[in-house]
MARBA-899704 format. One line per 3 residues: their letters; for each residue x, y, z of N, C-alpha, C. Coordinates in nm, 3 decimals. Last residue first. Example, Ala and Ser with C-alpha at 12.3 -4.5 7.8 and 13.67 -1.06 7.14 Angstrom:
! residues 2
SA> 1.285,-0.225,0.708,1.367,-0.106,0.714,1.290,0.003,0.787  1.319,-0.569,0.780,1.230,-0.450,0.780,1.320,-0.330,0.780 .
//
This chain:
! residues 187
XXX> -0.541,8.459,-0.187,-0.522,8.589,-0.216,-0.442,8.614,-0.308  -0.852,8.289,-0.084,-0.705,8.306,-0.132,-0.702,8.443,-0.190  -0.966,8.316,0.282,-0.948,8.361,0.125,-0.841,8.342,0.096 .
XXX> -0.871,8.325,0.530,-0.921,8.296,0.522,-0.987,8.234,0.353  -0.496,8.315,0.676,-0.623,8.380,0.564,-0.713,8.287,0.565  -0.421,8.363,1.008,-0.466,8.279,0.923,-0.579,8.325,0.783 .
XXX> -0.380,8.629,1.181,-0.311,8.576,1.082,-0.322,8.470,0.952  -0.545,8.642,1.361,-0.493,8.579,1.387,-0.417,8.516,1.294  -0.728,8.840,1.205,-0.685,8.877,1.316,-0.569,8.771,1.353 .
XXX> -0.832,8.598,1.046,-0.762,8.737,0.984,-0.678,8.777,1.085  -0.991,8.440,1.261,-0.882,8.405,1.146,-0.760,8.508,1.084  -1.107,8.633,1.294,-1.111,8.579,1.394,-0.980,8.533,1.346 .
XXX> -1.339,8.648,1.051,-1.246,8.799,1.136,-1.109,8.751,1.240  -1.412,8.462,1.040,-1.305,8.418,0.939,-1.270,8.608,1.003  -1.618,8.450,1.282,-1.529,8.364,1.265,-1.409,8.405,1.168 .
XXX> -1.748,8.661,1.209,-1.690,8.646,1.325,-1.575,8.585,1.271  -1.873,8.564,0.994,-1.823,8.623,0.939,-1.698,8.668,1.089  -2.044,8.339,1.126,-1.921,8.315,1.008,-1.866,8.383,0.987 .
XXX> -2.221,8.500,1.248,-2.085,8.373,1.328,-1.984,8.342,1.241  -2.408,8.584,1.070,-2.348,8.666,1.181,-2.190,8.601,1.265  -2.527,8.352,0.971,-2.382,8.457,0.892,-2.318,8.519,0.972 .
XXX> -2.596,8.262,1.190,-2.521,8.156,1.153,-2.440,8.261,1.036  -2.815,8.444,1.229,-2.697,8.403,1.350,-2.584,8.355,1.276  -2.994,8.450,1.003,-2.903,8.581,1.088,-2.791,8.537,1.168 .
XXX> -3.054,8.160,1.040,-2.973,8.188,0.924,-2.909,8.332,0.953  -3.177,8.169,1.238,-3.087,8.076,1.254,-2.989,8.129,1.196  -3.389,8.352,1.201,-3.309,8.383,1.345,-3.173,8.299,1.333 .
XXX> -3.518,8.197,1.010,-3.490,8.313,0.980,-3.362,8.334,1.067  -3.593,7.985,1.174,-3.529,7.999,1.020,-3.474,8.104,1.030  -3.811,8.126,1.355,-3.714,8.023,1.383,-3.587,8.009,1.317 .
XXX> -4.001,8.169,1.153,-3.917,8.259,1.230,-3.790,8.242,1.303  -4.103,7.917,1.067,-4.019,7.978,0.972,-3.951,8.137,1.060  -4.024,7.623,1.324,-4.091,7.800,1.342,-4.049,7.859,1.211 .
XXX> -4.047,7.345,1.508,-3.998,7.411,1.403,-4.125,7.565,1.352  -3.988,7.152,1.792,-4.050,7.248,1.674,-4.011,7.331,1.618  -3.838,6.809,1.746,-3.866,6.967,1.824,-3.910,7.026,1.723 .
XXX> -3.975,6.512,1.749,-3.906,6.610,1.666,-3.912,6.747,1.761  -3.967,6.222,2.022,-4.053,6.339,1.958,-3.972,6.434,1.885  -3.663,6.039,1.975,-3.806,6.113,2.043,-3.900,6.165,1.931 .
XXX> -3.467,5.767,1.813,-3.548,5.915,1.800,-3.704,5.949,1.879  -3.376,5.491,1.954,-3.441,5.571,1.856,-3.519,5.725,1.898  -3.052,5.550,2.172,-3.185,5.457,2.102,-3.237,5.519,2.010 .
XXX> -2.894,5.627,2.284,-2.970,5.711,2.390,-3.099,5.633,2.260  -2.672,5.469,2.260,-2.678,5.538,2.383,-2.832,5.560,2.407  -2.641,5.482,1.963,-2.654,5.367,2.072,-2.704,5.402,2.229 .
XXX> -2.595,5.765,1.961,-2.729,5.682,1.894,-2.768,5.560,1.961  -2.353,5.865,2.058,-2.487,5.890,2.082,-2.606,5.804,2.084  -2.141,5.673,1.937,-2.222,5.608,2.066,-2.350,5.677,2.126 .
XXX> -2.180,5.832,1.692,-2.248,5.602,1.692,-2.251,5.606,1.838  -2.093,6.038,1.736,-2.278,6.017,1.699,-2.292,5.856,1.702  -1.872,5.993,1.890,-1.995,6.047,1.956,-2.094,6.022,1.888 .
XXX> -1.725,5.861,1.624,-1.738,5.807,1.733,-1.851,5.835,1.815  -1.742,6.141,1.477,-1.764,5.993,1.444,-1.822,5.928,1.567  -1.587,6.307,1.698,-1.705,6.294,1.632,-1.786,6.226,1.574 .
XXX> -1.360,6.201,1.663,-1.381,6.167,1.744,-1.576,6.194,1.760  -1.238,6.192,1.394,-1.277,6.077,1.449,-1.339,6.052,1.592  -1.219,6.493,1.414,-1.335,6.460,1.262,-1.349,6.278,1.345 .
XXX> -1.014,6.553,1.568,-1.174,6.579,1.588,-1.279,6.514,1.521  -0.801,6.390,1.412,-0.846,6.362,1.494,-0.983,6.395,1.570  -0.805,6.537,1.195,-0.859,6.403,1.161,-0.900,6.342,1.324 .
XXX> -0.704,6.766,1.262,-0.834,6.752,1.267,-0.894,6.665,1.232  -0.467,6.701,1.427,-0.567,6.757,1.505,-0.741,6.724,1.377  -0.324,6.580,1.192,-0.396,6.503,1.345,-0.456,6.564,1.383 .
XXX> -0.360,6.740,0.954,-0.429,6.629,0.971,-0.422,6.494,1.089  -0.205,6.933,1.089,-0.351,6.941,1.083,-0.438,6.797,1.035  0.050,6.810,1.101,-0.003,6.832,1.245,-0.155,6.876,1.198 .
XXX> 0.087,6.733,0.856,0.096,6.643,0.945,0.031,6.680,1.060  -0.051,6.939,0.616,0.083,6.964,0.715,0.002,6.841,0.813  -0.267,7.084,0.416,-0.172,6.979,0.379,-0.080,6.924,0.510 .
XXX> -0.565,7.192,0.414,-0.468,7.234,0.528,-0.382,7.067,0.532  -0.816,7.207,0.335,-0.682,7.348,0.277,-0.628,7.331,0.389  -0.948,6.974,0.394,-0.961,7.007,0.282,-0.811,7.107,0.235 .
XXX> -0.955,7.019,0.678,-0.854,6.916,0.609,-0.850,6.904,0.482  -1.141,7.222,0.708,-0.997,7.240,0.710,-0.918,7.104,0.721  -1.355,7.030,0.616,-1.326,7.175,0.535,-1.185,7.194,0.572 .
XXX> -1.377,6.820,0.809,-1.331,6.809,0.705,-1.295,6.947,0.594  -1.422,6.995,1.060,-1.279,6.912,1.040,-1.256,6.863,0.844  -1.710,7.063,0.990,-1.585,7.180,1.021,-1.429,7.113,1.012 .
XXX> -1.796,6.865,1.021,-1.813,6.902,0.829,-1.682,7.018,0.902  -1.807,6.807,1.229,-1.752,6.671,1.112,-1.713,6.747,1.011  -2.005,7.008,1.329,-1.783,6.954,1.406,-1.751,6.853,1.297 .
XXX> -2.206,6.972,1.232,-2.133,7.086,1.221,-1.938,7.049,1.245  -2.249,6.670,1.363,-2.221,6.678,1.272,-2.152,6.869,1.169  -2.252,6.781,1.646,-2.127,6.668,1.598,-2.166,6.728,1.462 .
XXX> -2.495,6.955,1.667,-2.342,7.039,1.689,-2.262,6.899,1.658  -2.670,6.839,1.586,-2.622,6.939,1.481,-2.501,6.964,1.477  -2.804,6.490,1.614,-2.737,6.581,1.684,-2.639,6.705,1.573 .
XXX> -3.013,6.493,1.402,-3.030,6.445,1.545,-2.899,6.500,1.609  -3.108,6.695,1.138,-3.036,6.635,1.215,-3.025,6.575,1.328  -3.454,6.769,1.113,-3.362,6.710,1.005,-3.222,6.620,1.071 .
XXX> -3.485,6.949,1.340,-3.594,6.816,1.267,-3.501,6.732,1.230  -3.316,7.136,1.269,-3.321,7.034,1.422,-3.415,6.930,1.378  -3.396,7.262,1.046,-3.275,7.169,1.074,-3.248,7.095,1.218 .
XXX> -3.607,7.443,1.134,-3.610,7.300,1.047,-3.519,7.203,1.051  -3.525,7.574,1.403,-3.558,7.587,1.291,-3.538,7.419,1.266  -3.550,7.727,1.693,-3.689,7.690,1.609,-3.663,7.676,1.488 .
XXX> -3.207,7.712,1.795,-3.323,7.749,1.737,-3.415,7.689,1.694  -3.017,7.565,1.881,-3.071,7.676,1.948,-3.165,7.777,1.900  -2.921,7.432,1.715,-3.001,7.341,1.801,-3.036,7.453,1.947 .
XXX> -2.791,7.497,1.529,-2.921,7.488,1.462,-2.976,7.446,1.619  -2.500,7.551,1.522,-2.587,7.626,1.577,-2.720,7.610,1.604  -2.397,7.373,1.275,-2.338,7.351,1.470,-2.467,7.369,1.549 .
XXX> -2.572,7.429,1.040,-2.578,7.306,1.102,-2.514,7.339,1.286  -2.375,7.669,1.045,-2.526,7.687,1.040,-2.568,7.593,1.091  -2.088,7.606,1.054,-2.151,7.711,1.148,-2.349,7.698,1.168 .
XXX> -2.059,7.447,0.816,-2.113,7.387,0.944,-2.171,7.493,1.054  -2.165,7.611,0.584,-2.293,7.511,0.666,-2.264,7.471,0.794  -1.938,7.778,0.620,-2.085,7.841,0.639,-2.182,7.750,0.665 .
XXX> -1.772,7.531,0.564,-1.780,7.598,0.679,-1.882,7.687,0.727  -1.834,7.504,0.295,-1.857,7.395,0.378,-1.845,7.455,0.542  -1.738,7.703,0.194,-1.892,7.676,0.156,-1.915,7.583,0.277 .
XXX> -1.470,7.704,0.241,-1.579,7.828,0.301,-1.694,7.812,0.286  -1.353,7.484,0.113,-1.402,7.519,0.256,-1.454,7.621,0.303  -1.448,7.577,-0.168,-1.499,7.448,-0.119,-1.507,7.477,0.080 .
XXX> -1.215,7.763,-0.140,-1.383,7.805,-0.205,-1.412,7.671,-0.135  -1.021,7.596,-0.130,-1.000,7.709,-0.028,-1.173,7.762,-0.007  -1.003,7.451,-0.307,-1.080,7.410,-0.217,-1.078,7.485,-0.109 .
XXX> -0.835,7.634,-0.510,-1.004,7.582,-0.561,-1.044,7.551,-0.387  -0.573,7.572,-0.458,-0.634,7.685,-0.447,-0.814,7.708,-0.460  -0.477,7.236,-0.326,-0.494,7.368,-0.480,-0.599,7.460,-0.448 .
XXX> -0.260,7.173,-0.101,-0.372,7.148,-0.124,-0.390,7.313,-0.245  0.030,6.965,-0.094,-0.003,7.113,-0.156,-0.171,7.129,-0.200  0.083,6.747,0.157,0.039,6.751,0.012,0.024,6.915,0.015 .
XXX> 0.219,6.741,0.386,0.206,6.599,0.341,0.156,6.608,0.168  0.454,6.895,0.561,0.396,6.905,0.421,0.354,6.778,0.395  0.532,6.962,0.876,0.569,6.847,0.758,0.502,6.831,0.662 .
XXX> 0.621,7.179,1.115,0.590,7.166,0.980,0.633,7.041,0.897  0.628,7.090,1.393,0.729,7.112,1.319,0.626,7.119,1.198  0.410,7.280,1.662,0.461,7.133,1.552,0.533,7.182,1.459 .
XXX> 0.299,7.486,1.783,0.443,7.447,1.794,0.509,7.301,1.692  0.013,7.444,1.699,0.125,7.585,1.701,0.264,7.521,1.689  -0.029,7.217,1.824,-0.040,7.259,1.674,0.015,7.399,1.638 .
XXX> 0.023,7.317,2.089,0.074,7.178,2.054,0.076,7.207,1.862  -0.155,7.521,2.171,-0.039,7.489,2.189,0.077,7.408,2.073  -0.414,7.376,2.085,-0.366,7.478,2.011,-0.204,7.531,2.056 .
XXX> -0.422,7.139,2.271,-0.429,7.126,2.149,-0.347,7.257,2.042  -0.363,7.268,2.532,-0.298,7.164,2.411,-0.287,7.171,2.337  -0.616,7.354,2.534,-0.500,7.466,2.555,-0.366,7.381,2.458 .
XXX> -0.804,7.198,2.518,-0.798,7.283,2.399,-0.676,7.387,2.410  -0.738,7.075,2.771,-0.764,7.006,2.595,-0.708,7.115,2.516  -0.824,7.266,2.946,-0.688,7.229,2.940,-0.653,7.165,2.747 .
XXX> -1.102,7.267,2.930,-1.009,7.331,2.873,-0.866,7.337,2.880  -1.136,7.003,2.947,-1.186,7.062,2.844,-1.084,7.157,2.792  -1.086,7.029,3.275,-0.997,6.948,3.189,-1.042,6.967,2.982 .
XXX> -1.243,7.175,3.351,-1.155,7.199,3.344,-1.040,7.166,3.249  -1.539,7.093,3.253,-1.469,7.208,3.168,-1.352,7.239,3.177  -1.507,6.868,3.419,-1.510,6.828,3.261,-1.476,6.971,3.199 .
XXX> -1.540,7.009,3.699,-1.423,6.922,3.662,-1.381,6.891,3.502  -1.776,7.132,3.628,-1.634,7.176,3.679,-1.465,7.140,3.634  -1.888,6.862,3.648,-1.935,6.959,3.526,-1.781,7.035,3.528 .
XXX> -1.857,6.805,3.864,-1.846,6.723,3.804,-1.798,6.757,3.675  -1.949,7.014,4.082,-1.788,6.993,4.064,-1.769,6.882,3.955  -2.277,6.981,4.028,-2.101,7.088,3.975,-1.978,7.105,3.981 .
XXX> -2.332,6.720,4.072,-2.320,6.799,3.939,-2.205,6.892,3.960  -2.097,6.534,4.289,-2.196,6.646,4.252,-2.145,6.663,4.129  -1.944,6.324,4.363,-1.860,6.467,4.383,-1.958,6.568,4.346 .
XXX> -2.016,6.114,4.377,-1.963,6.106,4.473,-1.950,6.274,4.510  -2.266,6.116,4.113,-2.299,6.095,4.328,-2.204,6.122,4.399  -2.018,6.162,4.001,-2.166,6.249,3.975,-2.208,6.264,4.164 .
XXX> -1.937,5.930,3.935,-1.824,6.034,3.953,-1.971,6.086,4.045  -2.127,5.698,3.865,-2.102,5.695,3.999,-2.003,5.860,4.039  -2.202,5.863,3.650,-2.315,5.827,3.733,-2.241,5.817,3.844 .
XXX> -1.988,5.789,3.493,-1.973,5.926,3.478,-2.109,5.927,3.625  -1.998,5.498,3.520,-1.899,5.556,3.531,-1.933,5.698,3.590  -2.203,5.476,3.273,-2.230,5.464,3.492,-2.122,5.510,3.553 .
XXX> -2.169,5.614,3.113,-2.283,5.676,3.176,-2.245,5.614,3.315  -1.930,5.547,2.903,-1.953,5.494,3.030,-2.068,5.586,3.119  -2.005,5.709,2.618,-1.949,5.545,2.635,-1.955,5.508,2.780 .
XXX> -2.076,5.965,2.711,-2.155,5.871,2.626,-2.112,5.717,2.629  -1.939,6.066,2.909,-2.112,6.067,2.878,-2.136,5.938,2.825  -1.659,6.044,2.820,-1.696,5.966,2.912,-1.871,5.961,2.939 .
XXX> -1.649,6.191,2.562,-1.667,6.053,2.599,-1.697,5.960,2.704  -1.524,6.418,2.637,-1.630,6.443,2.613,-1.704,6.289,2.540  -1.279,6.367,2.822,-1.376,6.457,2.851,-1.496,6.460,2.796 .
XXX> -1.167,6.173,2.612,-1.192,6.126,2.715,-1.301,6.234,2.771  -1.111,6.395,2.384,-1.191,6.262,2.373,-1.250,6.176,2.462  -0.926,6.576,2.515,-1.069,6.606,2.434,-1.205,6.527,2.468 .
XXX> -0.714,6.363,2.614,-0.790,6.457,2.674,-0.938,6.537,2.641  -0.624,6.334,2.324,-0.670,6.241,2.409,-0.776,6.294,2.526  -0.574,6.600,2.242,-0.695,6.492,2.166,-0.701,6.445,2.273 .
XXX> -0.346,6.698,2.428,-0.489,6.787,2.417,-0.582,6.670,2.336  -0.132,6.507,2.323,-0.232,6.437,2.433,-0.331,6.543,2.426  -0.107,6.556,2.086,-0.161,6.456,2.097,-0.277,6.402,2.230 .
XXX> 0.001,6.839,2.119,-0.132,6.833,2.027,-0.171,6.667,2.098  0.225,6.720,2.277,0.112,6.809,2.316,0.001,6.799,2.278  0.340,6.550,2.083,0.337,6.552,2.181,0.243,6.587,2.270 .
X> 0.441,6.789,1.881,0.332,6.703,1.839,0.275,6.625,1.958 .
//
């Protein structure tokens, strides 16, 4: 658990330091350059995520509740939006209007679906923990960067391209799962 903990910490700091200390991340920037800066944040990024999945692998199993077979349906509904919502901000579609930042809130709704079917101590740190750290990014986004620009544009072709992608990713995804043992479906 150990592991899992610090991969969060690590997460959180990597992808916090933008938003809560800009001058901070301003003075790193001048000393060492964009790309060793950048470099530096994917390194440690990915170290995070090596953790993390490390770390939640190896946790002892501790049952906190028997989640019921119903929300297994609930998180697949909720996971096809977040994939769709994550993605939206690479396309001409409507939902970039609609959300100000896609990819946190996709990452909110993705932590809560698998905290939905996933009872065990170590998933509800890892993903209570994403689900808070997300939180966190859109209040300091907002603070950060003030009221809303200009909307980006929106294309019903745009739509279209989103919604191809976004099944196209889901279905990746729960392959991804399968492959890796984790059902996706109850069975």
């Amino acid at each position: 658990m150990i592991l899992l903990i610090l991969g969060l910490a690590l997460w959180w700091g990597s992808h916090l330091v933008k938003i809560m200390a800009p001058e901070r991340r301003g003075n790193a920037v001048a000393r060492m350059g964009e790309g060793p800066w950048k470099g530096l944040v994917t390194l440690v990024t990915g170290i995070a995520i090596a953790f993390m999945v490390i770390g939640y692998r190896q946790a002892e199993i501790v049952v906190l509740w028997y989640p019921p077979v119903f929300l297994w349906h609930i998180n697949n509904l909720l996971m096809a939006i977040a994939v769709f919502i994550f993605i939206a901000g690479s396309f001409k579609s409507p939902v970039r209007r609609a959300i100000r930042n896609p990819q946190l809130t996709g990452v909110k709704l993705w932590a809560v679906a698998h905290l939905l079917v996933n009872g065990d101590l170590a998933s509800v740190v890892l993903f209570g923990g994403i689900l808070a750290w997300a939180v966190v990014a859109v209040i300091g986004t907002k603070r950060r960067d003030g009221p809303r620009g200009e909307l980006p544009e929106s294309t019903a072709a745009g739509l279209v391209m989103h919604l191809i992608m976004a099944g196209l990713l889901f279905v990746v995804i729960a392959g991804i799962h399968l492959w890796l043992g984790v059902p996706t479906f109850p069975g």
